[in-house]
N, C-alpha and C positions, 0 to 999 in steps of 0.2 A: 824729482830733483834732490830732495833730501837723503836718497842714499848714496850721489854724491860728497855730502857735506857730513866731515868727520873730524874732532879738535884736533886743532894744528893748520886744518886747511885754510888757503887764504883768499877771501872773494870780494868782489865789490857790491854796493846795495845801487839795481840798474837806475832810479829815480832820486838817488843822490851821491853823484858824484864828487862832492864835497867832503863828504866823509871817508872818503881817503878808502885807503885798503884795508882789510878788516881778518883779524885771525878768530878763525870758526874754534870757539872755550867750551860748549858744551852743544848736544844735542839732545832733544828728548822730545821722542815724534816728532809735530811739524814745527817746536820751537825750538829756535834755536837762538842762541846766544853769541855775537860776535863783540869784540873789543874790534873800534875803528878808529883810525890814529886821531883824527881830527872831531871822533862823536862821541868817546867812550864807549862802554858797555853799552852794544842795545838788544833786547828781545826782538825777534824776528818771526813773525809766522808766515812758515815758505809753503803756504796754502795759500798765501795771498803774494808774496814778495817771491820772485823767483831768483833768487842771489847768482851772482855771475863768478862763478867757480874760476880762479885765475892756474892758469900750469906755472909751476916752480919757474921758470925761468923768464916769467912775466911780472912775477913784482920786484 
């Protein structure tokens, strides 16, 4: 999943929908770093969390 996710992309985290939609800031191996409107900055290991990659014309 992570050679999907590349900064600028924009994904949701699937076990919290709360957190709004999220722009993927960095990557490095399987962590990754998303800013989420409503969580901040969070570290993300997509060894565990499979992040739902959204297409440009869905957020």
């Amino acid at each position: 999943m992570s050679f999907l996710l590349e900064p600028g992309a924009y994904v949701r985290h699937p076990d919290r929908p709360d957190w709004g939609i999220g722009q993927v800031q960095t990557v490095i191996g399987k962590r990754v770093t998303v800013n989420f409107e409503n969580a901040g900055k969070q570290l993300i290991n997509v060894a565990v969390i499979a992040l739902v990659v959204l297409d440009d014309d869905l957020t």
